[in-house]
N, CA, C and O atoms as a printed pandas DataFrame, in Angstrom:
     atom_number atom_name residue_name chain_id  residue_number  x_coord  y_coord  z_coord
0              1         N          UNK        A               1  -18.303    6.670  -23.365
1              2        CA          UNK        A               1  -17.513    7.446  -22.421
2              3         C          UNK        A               1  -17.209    6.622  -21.171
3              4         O          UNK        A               1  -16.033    6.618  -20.808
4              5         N          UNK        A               2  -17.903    6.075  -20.616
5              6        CA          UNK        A               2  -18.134    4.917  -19.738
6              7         C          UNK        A               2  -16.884    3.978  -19.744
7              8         O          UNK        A               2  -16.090    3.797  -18.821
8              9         N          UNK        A               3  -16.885    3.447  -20.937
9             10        CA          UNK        A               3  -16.353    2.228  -21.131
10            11         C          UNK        A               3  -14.654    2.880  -21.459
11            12         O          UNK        A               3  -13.650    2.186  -21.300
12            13         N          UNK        A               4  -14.627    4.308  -21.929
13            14        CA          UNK        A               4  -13.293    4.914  -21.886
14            15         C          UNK        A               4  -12.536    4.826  -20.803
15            16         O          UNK        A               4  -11.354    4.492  -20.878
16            17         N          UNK        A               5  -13.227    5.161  -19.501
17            18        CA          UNK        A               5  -12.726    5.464  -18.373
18            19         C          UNK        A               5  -12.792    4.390  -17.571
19            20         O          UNK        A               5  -12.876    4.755  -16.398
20            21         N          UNK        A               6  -12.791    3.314  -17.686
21            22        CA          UNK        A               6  -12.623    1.846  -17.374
22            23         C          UNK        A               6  -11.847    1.378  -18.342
23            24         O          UNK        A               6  -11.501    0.251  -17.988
24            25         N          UNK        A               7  -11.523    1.563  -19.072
25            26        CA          UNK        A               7  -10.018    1.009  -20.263
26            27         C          UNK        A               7   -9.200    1.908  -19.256
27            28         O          UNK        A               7   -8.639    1.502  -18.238
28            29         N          UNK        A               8   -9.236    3.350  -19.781
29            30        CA          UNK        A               8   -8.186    4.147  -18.916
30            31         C          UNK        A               8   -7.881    3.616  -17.858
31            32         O          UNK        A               8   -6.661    3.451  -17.818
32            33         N          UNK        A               9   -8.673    3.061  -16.470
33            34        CA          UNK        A               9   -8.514    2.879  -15.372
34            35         C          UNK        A               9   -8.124    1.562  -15.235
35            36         O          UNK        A               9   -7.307    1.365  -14.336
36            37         N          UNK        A              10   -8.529    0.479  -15.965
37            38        CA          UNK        A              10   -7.658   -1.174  -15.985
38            39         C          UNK        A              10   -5.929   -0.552  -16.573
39            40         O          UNK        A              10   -4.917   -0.777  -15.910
40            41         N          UNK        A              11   -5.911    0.278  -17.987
41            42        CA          UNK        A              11   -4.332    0.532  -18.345
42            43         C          UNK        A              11   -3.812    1.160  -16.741
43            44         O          UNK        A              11   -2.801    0.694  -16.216
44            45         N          UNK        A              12   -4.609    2.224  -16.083
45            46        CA          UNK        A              12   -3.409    2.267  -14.871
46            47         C          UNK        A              12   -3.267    1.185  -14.251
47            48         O          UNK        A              12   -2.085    0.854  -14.345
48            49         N          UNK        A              13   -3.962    0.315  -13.552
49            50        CA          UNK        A              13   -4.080   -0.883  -12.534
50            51         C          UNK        A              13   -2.601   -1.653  -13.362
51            52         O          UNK        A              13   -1.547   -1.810  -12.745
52            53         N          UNK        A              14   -2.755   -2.009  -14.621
53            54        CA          UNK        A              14   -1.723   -2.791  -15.308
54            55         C          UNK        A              14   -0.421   -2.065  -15.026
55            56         O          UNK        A              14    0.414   -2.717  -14.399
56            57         N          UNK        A              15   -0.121   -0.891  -15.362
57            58        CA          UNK        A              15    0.964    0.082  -14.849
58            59         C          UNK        A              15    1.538   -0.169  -13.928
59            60         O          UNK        A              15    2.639   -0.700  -13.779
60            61         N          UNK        A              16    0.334    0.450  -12.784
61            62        CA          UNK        A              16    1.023    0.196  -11.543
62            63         C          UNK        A              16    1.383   -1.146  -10.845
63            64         O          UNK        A              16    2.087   -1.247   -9.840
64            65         N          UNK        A              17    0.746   -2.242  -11.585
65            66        CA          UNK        A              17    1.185   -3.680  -10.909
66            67         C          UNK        A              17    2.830   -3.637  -11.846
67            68         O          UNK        A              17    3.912   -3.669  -11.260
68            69         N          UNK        A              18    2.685   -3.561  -13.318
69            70        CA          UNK        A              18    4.247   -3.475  -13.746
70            71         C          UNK        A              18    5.608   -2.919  -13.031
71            72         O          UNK        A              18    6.734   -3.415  -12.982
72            73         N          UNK        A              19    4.977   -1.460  -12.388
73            74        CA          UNK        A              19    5.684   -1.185  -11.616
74            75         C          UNK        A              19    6.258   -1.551  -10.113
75            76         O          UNK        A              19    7.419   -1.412   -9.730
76            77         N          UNK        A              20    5.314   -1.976   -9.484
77            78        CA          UNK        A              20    5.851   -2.406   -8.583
78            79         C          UNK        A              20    6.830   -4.078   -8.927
79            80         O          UNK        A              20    7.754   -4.445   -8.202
80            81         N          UNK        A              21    6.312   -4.908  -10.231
81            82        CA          UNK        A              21    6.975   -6.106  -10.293
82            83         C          UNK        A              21    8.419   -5.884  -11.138
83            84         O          UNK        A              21    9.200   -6.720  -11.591
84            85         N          UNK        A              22    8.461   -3.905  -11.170
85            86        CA          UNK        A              22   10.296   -3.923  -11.623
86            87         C          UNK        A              22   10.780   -3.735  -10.423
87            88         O          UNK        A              22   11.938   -4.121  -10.260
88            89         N          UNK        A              23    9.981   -3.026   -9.099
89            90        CA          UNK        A              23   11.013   -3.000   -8.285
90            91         C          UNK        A              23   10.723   -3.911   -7.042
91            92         O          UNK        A              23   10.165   -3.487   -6.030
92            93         N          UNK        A              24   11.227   -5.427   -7.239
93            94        CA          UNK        A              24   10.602   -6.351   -6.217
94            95         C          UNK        A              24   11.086   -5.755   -4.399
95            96         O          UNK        A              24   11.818   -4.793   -4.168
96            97         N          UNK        A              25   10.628   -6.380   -3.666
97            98        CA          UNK        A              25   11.597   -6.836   -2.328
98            99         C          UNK        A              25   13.043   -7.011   -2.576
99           100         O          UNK        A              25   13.605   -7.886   -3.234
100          101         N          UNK        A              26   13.559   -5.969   -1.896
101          102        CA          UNK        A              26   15.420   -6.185   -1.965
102          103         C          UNK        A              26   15.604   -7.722   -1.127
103          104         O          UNK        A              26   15.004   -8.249   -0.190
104          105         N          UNK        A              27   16.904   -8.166   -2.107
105          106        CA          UNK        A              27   16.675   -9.592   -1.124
106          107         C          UNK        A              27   17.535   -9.359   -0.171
107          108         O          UNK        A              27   17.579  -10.478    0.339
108          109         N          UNK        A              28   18.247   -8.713    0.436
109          110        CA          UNK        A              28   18.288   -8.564    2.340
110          111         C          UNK        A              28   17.227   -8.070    2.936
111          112         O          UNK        A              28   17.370   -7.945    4.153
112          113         N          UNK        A              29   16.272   -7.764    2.534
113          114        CA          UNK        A              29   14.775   -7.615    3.526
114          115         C          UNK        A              29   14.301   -8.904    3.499
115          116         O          UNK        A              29   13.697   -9.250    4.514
116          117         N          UNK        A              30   14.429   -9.861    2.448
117          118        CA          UNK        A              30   14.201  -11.331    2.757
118          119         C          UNK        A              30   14.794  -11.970    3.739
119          120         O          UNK        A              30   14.200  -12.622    4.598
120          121         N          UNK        A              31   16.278  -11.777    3.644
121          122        CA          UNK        A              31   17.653  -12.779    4.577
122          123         C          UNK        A              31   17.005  -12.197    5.803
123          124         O          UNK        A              31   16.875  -12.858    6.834
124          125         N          UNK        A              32   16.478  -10.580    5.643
125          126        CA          UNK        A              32   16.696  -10.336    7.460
126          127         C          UNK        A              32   15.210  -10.805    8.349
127          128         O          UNK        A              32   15.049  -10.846    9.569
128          129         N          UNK        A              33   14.278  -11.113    7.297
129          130        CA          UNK        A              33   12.896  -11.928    8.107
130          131         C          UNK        A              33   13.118  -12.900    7.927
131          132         O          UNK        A              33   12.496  -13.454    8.834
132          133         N          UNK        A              34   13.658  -13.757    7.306
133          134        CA          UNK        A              34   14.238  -15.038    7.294
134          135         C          UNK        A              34   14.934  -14.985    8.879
135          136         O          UNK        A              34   14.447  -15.379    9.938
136          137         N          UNK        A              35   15.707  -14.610    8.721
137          138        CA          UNK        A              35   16.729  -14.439   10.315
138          139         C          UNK        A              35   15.863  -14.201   11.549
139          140         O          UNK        A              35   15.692  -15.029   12.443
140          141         N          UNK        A              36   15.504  -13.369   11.513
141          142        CA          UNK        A              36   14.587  -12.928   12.554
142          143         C          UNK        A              36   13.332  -13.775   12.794
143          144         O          UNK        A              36   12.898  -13.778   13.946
144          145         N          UNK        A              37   12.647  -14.541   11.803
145          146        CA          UNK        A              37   11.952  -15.349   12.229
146          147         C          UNK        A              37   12.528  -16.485   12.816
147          148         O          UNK        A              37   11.838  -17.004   13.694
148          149         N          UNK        A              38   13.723  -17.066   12.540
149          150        CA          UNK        A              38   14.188  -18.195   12.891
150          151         C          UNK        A              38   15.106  -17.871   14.940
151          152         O          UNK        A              38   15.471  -18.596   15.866
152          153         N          UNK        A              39   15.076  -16.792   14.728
153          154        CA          UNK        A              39   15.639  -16.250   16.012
154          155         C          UNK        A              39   14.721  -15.837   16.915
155          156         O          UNK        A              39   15.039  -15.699   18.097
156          157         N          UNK        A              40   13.470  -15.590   16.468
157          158        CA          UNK        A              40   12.503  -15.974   17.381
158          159         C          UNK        A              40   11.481  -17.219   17.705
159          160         O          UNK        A              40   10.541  -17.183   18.499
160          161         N          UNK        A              41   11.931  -18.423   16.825
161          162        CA          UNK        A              41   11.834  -19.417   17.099
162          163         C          UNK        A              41   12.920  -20.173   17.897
163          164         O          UNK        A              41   12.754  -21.168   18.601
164          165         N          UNK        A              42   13.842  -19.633   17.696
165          166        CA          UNK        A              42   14.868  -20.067   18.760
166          167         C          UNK        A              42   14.616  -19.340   20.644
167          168         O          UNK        A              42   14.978  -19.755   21.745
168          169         N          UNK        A              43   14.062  -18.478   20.322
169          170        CA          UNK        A              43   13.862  -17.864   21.875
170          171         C          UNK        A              43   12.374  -18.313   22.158
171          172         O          UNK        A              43   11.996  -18.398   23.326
172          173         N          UNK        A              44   11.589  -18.580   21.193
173          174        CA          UNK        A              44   10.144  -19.504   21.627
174          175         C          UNK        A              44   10.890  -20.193   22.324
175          176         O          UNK        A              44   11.170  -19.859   23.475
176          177         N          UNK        A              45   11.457  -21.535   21.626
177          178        CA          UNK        A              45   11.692  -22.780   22.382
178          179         C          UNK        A              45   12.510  -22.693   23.313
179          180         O          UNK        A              45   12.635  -23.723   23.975
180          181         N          UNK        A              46   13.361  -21.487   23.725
181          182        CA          UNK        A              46   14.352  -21.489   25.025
182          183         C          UNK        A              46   13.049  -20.991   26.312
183          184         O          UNK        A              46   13.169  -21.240   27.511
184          185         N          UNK        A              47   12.060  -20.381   25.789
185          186        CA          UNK        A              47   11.126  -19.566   26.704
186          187         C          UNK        A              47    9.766  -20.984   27.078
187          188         O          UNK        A              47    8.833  -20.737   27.842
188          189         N          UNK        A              48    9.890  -22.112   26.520
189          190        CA          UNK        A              48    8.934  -22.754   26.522
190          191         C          UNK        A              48   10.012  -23.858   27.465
191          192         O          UNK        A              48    9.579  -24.725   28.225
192          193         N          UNK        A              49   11.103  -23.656   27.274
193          194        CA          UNK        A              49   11.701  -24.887   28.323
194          195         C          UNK        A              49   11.828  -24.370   30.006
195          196         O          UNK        A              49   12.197  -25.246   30.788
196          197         N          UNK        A              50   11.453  -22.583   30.743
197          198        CA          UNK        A              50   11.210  -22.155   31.527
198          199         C          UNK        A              50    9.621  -22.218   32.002
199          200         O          UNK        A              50    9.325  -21.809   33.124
200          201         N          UNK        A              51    8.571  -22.767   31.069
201          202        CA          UNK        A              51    7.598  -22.307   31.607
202          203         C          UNK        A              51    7.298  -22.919   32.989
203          204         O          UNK        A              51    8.272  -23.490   33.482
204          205         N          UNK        A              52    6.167  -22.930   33.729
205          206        CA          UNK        A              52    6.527  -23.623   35.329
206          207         C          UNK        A              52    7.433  -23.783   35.979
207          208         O          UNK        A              52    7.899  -24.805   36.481
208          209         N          UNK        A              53    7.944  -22.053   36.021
209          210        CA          UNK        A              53    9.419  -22.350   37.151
210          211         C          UNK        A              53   10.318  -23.181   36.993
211          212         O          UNK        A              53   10.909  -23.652   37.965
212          213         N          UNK        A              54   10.615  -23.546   35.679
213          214        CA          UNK        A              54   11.836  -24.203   35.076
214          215         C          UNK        A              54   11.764  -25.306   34.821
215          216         O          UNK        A              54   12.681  -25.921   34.275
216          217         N          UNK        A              55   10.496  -25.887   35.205
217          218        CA          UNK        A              55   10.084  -27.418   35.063
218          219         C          UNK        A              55   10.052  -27.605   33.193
219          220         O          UNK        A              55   10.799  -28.373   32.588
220          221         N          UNK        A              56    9.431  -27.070   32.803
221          222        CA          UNK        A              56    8.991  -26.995   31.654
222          223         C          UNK        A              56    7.544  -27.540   31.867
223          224         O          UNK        A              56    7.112  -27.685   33.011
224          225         N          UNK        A              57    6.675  -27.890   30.594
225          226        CA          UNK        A              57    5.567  -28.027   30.474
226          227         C          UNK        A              57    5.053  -28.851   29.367
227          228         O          UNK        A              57    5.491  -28.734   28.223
228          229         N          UNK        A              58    4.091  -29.716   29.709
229          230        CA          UNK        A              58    3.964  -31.030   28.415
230          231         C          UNK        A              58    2.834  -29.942   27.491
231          232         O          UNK        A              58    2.319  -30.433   26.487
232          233         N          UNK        A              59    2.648  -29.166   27.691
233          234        CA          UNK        A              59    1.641  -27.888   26.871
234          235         C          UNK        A              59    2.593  -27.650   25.474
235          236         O          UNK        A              59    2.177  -27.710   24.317
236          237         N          UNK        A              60    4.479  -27.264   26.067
237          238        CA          UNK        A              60    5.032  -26.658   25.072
238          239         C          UNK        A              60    5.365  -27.639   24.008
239          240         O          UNK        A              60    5.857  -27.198   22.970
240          241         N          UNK        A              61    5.128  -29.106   24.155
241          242        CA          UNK        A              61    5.623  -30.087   23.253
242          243         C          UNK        A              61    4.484  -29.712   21.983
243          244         O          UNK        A              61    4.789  -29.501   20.809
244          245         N          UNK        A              62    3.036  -29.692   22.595
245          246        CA          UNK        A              62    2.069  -29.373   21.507
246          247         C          UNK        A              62    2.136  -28.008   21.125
247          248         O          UNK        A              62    1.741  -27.852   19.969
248          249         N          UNK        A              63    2.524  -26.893   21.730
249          250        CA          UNK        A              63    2.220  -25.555   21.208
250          251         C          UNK        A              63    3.309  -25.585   20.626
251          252         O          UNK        A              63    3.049  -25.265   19.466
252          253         N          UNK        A              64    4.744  -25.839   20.749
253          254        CA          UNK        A              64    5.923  -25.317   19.780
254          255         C          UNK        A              64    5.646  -25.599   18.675
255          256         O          UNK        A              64    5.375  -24.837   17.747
256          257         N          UNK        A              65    5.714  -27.197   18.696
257          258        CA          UNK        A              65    5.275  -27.464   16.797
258          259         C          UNK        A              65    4.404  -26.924   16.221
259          260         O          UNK        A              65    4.393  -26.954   14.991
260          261         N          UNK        A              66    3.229  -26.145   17.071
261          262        CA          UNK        A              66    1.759  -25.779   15.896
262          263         C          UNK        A              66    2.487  -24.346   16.119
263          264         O          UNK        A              66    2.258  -23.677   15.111
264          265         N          UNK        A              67    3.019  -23.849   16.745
265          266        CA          UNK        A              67    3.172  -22.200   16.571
266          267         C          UNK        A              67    4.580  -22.666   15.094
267          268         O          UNK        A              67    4.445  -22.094   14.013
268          269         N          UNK        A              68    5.638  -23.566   15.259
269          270        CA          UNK        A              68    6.156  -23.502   14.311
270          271         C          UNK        A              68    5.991  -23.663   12.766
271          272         O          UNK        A              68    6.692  -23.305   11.820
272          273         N          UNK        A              69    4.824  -24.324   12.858
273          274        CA          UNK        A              69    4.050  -24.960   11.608
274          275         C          UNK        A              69    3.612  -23.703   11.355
275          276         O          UNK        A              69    4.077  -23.018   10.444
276          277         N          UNK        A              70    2.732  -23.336   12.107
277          278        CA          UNK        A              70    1.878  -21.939   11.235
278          279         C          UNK        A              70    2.763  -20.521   10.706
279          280         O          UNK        A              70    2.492  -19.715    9.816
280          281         N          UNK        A              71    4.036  -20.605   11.741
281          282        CA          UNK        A              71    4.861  -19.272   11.256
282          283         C          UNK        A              71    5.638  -19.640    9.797
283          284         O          UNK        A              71    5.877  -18.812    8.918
284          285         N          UNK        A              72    6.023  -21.282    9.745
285          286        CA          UNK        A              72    6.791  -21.236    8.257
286          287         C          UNK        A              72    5.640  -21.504    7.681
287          288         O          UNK        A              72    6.057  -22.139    6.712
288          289         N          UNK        A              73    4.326  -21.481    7.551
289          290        CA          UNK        A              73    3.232  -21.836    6.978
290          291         C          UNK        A              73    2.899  -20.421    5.952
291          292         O          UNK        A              73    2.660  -20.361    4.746
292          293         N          UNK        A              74    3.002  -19.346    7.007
293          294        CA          UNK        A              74    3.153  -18.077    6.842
294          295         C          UNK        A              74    4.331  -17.569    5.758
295          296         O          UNK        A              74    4.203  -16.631    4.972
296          297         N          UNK        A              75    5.473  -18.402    5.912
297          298        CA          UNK        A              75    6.454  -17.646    5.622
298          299         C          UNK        A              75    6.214  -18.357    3.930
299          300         O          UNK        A              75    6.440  -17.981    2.779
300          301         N          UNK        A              76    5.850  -19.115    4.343
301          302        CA          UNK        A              76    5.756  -20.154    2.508
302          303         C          UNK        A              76    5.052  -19.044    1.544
303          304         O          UNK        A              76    5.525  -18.541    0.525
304          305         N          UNK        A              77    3.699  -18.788    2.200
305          306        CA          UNK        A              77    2.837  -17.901    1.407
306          307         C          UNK        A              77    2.815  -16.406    1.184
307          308         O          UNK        A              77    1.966  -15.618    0.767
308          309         N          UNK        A              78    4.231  -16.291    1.674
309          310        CA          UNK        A              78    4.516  -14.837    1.893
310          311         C          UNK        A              78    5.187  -14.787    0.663
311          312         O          UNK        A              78    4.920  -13.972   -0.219
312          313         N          UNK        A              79    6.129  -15.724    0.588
313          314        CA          UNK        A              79    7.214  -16.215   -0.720
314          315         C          UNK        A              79    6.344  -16.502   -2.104
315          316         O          UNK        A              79    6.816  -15.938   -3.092
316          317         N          UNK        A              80    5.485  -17.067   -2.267
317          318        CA          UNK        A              80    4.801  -17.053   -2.646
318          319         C          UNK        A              80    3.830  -15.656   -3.607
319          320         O          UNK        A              80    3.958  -15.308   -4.781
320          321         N          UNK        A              81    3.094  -15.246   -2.759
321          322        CA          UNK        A              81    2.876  -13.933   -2.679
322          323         C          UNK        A              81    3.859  -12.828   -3.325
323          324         O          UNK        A              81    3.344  -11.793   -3.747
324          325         N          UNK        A              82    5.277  -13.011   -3.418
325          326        CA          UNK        A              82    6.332  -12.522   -3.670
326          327         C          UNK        A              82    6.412  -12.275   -5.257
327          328         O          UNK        A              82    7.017  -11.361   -5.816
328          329         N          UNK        A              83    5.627  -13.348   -5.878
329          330        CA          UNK        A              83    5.708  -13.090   -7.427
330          331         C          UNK        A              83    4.402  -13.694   -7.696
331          332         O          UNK        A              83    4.459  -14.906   -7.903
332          333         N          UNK        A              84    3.366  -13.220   -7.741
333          334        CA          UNK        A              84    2.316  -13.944   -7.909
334          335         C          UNK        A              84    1.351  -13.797   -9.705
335          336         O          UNK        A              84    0.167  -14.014   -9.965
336          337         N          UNK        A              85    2.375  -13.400  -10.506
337          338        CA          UNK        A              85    2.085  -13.847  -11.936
338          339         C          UNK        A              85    2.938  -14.748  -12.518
339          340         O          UNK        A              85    3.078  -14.667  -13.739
340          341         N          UNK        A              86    3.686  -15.795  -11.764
341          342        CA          UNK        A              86    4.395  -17.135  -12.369
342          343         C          UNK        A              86    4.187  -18.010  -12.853
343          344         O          UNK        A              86    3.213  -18.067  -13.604
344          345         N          UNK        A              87    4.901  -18.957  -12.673
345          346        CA          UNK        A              87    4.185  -20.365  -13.572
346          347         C          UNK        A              87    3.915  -21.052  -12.516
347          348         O          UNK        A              87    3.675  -22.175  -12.960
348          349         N          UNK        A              88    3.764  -21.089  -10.980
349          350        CA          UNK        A              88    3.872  -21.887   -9.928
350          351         C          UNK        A              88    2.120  -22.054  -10.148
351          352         O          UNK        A              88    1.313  -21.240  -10.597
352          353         N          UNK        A              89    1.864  -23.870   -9.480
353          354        CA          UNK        A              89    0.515  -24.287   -9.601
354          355         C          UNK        A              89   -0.250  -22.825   -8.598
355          356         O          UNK        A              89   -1.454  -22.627   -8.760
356          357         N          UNK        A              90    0.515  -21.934   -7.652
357          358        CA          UNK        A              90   -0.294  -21.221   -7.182
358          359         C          UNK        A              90   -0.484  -19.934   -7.181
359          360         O          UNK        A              90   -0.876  -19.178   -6.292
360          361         N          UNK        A              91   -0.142  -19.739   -8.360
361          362        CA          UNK        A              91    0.243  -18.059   -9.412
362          363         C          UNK        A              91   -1.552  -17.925   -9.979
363          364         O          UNK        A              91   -2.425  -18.780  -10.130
364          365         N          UNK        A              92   -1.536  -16.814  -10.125
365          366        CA          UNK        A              92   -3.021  -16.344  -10.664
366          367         C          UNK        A              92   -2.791  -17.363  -12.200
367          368         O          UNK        A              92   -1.871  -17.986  -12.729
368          369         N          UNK        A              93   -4.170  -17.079  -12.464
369          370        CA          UNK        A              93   -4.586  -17.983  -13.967
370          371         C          UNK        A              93   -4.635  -17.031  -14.768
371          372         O          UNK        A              93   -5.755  -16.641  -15.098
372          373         N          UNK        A              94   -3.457  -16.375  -15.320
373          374        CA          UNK        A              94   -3.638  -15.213  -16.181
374          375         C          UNK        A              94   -4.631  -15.577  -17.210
375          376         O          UNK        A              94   -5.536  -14.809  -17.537
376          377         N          UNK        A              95   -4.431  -16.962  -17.812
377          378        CA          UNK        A              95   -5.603  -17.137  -18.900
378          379         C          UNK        A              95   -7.282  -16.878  -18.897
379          380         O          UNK        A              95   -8.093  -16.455  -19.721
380          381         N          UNK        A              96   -7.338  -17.366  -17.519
381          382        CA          UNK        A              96   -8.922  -17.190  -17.061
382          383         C          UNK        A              96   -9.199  -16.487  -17.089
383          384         O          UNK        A              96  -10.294  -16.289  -17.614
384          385         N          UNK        A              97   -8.187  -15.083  -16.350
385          386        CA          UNK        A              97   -8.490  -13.609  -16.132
386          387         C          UNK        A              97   -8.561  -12.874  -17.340
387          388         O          UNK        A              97   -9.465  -12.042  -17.412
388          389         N          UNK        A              98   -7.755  -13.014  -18.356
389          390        CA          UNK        A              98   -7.790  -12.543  -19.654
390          391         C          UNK        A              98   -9.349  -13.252  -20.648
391          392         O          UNK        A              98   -9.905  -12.669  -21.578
392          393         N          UNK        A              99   -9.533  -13.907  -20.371
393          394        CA          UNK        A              99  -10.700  -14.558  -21.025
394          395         C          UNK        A              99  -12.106  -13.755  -20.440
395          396         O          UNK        A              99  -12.997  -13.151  -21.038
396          397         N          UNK        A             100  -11.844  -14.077  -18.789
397          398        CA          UNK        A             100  -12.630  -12.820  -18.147
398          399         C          UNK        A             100  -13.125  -11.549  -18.790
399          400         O          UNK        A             100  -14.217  -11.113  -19.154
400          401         N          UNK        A             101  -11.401  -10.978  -18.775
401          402        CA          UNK        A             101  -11.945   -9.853  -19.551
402          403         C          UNK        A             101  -12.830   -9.684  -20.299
403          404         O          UNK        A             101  -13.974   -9.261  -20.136
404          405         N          UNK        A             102  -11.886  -10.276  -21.787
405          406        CA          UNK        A             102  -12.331  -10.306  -22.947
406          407         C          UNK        A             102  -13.925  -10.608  -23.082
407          408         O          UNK        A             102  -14.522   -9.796  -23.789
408          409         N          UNK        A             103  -14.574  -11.479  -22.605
409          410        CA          UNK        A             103  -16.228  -12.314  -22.582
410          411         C          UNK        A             103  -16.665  -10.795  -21.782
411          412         O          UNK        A             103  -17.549  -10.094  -22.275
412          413         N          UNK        A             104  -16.131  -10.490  -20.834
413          414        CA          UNK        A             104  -17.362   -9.202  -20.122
414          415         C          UNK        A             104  -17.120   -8.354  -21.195
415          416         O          UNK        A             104  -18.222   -8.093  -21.678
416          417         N          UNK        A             105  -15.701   -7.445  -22.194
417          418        CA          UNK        A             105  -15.958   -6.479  -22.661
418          419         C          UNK        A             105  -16.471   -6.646  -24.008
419          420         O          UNK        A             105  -16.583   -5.616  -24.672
420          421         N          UNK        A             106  -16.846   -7.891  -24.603
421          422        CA          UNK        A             106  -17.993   -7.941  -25.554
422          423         C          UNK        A             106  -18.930   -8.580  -25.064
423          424         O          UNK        A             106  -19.283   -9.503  -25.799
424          425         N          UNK        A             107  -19.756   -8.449  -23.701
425          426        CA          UNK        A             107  -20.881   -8.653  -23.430
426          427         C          UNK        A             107  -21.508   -6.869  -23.607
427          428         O          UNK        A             107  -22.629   -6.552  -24.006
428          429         N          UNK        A             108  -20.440   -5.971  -23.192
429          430        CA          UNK        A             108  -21.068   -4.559  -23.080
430          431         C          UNK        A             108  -20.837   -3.928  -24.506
431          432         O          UNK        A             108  -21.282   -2.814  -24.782
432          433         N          UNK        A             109  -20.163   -4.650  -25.345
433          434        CA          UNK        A             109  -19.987   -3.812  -26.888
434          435         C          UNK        A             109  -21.061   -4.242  -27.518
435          436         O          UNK        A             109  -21.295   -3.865  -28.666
C-alpha cells in the first residue's frame, strides 16, 4: 500500500513537470527582461558617472563590471533553468536519476 502511494505520487510529480514543460515562458516575457535588464544597466552606468557630485568615482570602474558580470551571470542561469531536461552539459542526468530510481525501487521489492 505504501509503495502504491509513492508510484501514485512520483506519476503526479511527472504530470505536473510535463505540464508545465507544454506551457513554457511566452517569449515576450523573455524580450521584456532581456530589455529591462539591459536598461537598467544602462541607468547603472549613467548613475555611477554622477556619483561625487558629478566627479564620478574610481569605486564605479570596479563595481560596474562586477554588478554587470553577476546580473548576466544571473541571466545565463535563468536561461538555462528555462529547459532543464536537455541535452546541454548542464541539464539534469536523466540517466542517473532513472537508474536512481530503478536501484531504490528494487532495493524495497
Amino acid at each position: 500500500s505504501n509503495l502504491k502511494e509513492e508510484i501514485v505520487e512520483i506519476r503526479g510529480a511527472i504530470g505536473a513537470i510535463d505540464n508545465i514543460m507544454l506551457f513554457p515562458m511566452p517569449f515576450h516575457y523573455y524580450h521584456i527582461v532581456n530589455v529591462t535588464l539591459i536598461l537598467q544597466l544602462i541607468l547603472l552606468a549613467y548613475a555611477f558617472l554622477f556619483i561625487n557630485g558629478g566627479d564620478g568615482s574610481l569605486f564605479s570602474l570596479v563595481a560596474y563590471p562586477a554588478v554587470v558580470f553577476v546580473l548576466m551571470g544571473l541571466r545565463e542561469v535563468a536561461n538555462g533553468m528555462a529547459d532543464p531536461f536537455g541535452d546541454n552539459d548542464f541539464d539534469f542526468n536523466l540517466d542517473a536519476i532513472q537508474d536512481g530510481i530503478y536501484n531504490g525501487s528494487e532495493q524495497r521489492a
